[in-house]
C-alpha positions in Angstrom: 0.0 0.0 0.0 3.3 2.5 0.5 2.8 3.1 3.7 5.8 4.4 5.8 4.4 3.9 10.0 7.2 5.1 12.4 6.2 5.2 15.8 8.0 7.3 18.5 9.7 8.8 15.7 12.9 10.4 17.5 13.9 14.5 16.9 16.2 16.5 18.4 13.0 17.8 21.0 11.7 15.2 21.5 9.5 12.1 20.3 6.6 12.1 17.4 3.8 9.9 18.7 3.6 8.0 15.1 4.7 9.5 11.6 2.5 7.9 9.1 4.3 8.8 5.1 1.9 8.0 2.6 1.1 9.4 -1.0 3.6 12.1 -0.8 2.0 13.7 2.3 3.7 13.4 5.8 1.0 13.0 8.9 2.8 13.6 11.9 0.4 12.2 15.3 0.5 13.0 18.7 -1.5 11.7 21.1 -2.5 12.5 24.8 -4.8 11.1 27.4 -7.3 13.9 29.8 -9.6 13.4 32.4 -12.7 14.6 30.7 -12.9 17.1 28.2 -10.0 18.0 25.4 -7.5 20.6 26.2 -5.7 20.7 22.6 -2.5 20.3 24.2 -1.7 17.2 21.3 -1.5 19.7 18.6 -0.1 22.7 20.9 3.1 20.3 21.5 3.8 19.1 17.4 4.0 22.5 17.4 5.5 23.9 20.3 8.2 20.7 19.4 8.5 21.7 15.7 8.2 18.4 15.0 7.4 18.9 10.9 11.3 20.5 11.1 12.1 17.1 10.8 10.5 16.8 7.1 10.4 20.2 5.6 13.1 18.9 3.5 11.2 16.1 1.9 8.9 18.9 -0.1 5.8 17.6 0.9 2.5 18.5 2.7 3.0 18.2 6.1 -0.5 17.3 8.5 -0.2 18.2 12.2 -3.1 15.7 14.0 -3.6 16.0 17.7 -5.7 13.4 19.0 -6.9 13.3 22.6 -8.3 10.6 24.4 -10.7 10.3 28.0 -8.8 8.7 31.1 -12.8 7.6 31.5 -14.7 6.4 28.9 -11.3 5.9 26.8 -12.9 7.1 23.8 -11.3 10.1 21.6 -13.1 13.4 23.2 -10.3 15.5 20.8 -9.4 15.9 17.5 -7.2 18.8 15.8 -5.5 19.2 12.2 -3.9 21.6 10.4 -1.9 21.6 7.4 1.3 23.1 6.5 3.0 23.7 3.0 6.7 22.0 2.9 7.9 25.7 1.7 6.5 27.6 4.4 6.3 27.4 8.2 2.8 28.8 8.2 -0.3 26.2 8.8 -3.6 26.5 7.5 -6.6 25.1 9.7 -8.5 22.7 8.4 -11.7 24.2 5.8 -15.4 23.7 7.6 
């Protein structure tokens, strides 16, 4: 299928949750687990990590995902995505 899966992808600040390559786009995941409600701290940290510094070379779109989880009810109660161009450092939300 051409998927590249690297899970606790290293960098120098740090760990990426999972990297998934596929079709010439780079999604980079982290995930985190809260007590009740999302606090979009998953997201905040790719970010706050630079974690895409690690492929802006590879010229390709680059997703940031933040996925949190309950403690409780261990479902996801968090999602977040943006989307940033290989050539810039600015992201773009995702469209609604």
């Amino acid at each position: 299928m051409g998927l590249n899966i690297i899970v606790e992808d290293s960098t120098s600040l740090g760990r990426i949750d999972m990297t998934l390559k596929f079709n010439g786009q780079v999604y980079i995941f982290e995930f985190k687990v809260v007590e009740l409600t999302p606090e979009g701290k998953a997201l905040q940290q790719i970010k706050d990590r630079n974690y895409a510094d690690k492929y802006q070379a590879l010229n390709q779109v680059i997703h940031l995902i933040g996925v949190e989880f309950s403690k409780e009810t261990r479902n996801i109660v968090g999602f977040e995505a943006e989307t940033m161009s290989s050539l810039s450092s600015k992201t773009t939300p995702p469209q609604k």
